[in-house]
C-alpha positions, -999 to +999 in steps of 0.1 A: +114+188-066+114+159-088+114+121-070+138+094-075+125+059-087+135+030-067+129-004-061+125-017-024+149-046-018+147-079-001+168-071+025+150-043+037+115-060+043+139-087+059+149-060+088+110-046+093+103-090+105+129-087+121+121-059+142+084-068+146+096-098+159+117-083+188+088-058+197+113-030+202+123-009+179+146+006+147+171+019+174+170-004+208+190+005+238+217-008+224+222+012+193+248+036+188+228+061+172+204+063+199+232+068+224+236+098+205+201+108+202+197+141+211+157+139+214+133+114+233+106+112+207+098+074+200+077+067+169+049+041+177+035+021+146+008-001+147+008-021+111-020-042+107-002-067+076+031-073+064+017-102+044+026-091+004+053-071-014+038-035-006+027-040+027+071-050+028+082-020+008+058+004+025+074-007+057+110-008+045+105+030+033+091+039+070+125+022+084+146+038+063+133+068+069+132+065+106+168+052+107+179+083+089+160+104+120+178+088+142+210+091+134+203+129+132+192+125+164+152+141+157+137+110+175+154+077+197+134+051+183+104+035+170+081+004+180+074-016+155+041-040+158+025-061+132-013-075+141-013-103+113-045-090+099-065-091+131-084-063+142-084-072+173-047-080+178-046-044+165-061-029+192-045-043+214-012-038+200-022+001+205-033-003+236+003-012+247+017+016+228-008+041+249+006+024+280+044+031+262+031+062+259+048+066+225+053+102+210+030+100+182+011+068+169+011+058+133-016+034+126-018+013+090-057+006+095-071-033+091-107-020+094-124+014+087-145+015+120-126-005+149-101+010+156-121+043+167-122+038+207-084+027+208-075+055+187-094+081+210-079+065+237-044+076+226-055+110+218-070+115+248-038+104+267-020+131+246-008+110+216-015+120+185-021+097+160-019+093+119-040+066+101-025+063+071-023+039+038-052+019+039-082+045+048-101+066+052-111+055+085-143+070+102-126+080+135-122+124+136-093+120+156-068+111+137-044+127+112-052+108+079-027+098+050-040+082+021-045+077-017-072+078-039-084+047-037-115+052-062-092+067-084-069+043-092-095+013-100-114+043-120-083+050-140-076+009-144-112+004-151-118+029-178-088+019-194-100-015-198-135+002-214-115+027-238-094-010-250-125-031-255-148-002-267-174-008-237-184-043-245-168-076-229-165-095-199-138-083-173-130-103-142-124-079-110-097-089-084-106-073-051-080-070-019-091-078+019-125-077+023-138-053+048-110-024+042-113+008+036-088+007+008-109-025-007-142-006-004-125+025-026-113+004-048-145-009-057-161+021-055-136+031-084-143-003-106-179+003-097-182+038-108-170+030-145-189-004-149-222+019-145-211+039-175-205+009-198-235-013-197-222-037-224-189-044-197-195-077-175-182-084-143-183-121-147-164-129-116-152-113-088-127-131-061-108-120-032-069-121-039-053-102-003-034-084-027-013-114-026+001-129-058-007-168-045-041-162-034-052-145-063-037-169-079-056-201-065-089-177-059-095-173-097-082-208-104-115-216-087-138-199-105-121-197-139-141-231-155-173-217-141-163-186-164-169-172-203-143-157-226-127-133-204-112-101-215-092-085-192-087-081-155-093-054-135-073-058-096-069-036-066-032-045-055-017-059-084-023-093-082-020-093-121+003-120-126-011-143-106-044-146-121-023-150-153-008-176-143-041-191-131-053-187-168-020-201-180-026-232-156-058-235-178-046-234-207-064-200-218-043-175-235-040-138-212-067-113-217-053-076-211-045-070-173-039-035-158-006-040-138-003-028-099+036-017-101+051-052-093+080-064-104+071-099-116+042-079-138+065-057-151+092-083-160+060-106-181+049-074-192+082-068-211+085-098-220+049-096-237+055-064-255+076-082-282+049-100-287+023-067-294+010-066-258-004-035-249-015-021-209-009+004-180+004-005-145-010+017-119-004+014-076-002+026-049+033+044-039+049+024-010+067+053-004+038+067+017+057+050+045+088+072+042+064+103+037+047+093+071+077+086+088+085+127+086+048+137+086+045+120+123+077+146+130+059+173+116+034+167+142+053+158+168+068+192+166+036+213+159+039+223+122+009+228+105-005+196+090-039+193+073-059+168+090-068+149+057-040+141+035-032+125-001-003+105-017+001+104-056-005+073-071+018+056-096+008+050-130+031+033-156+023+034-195+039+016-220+063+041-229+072+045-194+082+004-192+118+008-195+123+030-166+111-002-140+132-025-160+154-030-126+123-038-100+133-070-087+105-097-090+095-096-055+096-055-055+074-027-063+085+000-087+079+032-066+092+066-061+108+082-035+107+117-022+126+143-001+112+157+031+108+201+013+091+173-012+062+160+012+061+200+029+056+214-005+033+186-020+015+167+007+013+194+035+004+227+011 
């Protein structure tokens, strides 16, 4: 079944704050759907940062997803916590949902290795629980749900090689340092730097996969820096290192895009002009697809313990498609639930 391409709007990354703010969840006692509800499963999930556009979209797609279960009455709620980046807030925040005792716990890791007692915990009080988005994580008793990571900086990385023929100095973008999804990420960049001796990493900063901090983070090192190239990111921080080289007064070197919408608008805007790149991301949609992996668990379907998402790669022929994505969105593609059974779960 083929997807449908979206963009996540404001509004709806508005409603996940919201909700994290009240503790409670997509339904509340109040809610006429869950008045209706003809099941008692509650959806815990533990998100460890809301803090850019994907983190927003990826948690907008879970909502609407959940809402949607709701109102078909398959489960009365969800609770909704966001640890700010802390690991420790984190665990914590699953401790409360063990003491909830939530149905099934989705988790959205903030470190590889942490979270391993607290997520024991939950199964051994009889929740089960799915690490998803940014993984792998090291724990063997969870339900994992993740991307590629290598892949994607792979795929960004040798494109950069192919477009400067293996010779010249590339700057590297990394996300939150300590992450599994940062560590494959690197691995990917990594990986193709090793086959291209005459390509230089000349700097590498840490942008949150944040627009702003990537922004300000190679401001600081860019008149420490040679001619640069092109930049290579993890989370599509793309346009704000170019603005950091615009603040410079240096002209753009080729940047591989991460699926956002102020990237794709410049990009556009750039190709009357002869630019030439790719955009590749993550899918935010994961969210929505783990929304009805958690039921498919809940309700003992068969579901492989380690799990992938496709990634979402743009060329330029494929520009005009995205030419919607609002400029604080993510182009991204939505999928039915027979989609995720046939393609996720096979």
């Amino acid at each position: 079944m083929k997807g449908k391409t979206f963009a996540m709007v404001a509004s709806g990354a508005l409603a996940v704050v919201m909700l994290a703010g009240c503790g409670r969840s997509a339904s509340g006692a109040s809610s006429p759907s869950a008045a209706k509800a003809k099941s008692k499963i509650v959806i815990g999930f533990s998100q460890s940062y809301t803090g850019n556009q994907y983190r927003k979209a990826e948690d907008s797609d879970f909502m609407a997803v959940a809402h949607q279960l709701e109102k078909q009455g398959k489960i009365s709620g969800v609770d909704f916590l966001n640890a700010n980046n802390s690991v420790s807030t984190q665990i914590s925040q699953i401790d409360d949902l063990i003491l909830k005792h939530v149905s099934i716990l989705l988790v959205d890791p903030a470190s590889p290795t942490a979270l391993n007692g607290a997520i024991a915990k939950a199964v051994a009080a009889g929740i089960p629980v799915l690490a998803f988005n940014d993984g792998p994580i090291t724990s063997n008793k969870a339900y994992q749900f993740n991307f590629n990571n290598p892949k994607m900086d792979e795929v960004a990385m040798q494109y950069v090689a192919n477009r400067l023929h293996g010779k010249g100095n590339v700057v590297l973008i990394r996300g939150i340092a300590g992450t599994g999804t940062d560590n494959g990420f690197y691995k990917g960049m990594e990986d193709v730097l090793k086959k291209y001796p005459g390509l230089k990493a000349v700097g590498t900063v840490y942008g949150n996969w944040t627009e702003s901090v990537a922004e300000s983070q190679v401001a600081s090192v860019l008149p420490s820096l040679p001619t640069v190239n092109a930049i290579v990111t993890e989370g599509g921080e793309g346009y704000g290192a170019i603005q950091a080289f615009k603040a410079a007064g240096r002209p753009a070197p080729l940047v591989v895009g991460g699926n956002r919408g102020v990237f794709l608008r410049w990009w556009a805007q750039q190709v009357r002009k002869g630019y030439k790149t790719i955009s590749i991301s993550a899918n935010p949609w994961i969210g929505g697809a783990a929304a009805y992996i958690a039921m498919d668990i809940v309700n003992h379907k068969h579901v492989p313990k380690n799990m992938t998402m496709p990634l979402l790669e743009i060329t330029q022929g494929q520009l005009g498609q995205y030419k919607n994505v609002p400029l604080n969105g993510m182009a991204q593609k939505s999928y039915s639930n027979a989609w995720v059974t046939a393609n996720v779960l096979k």
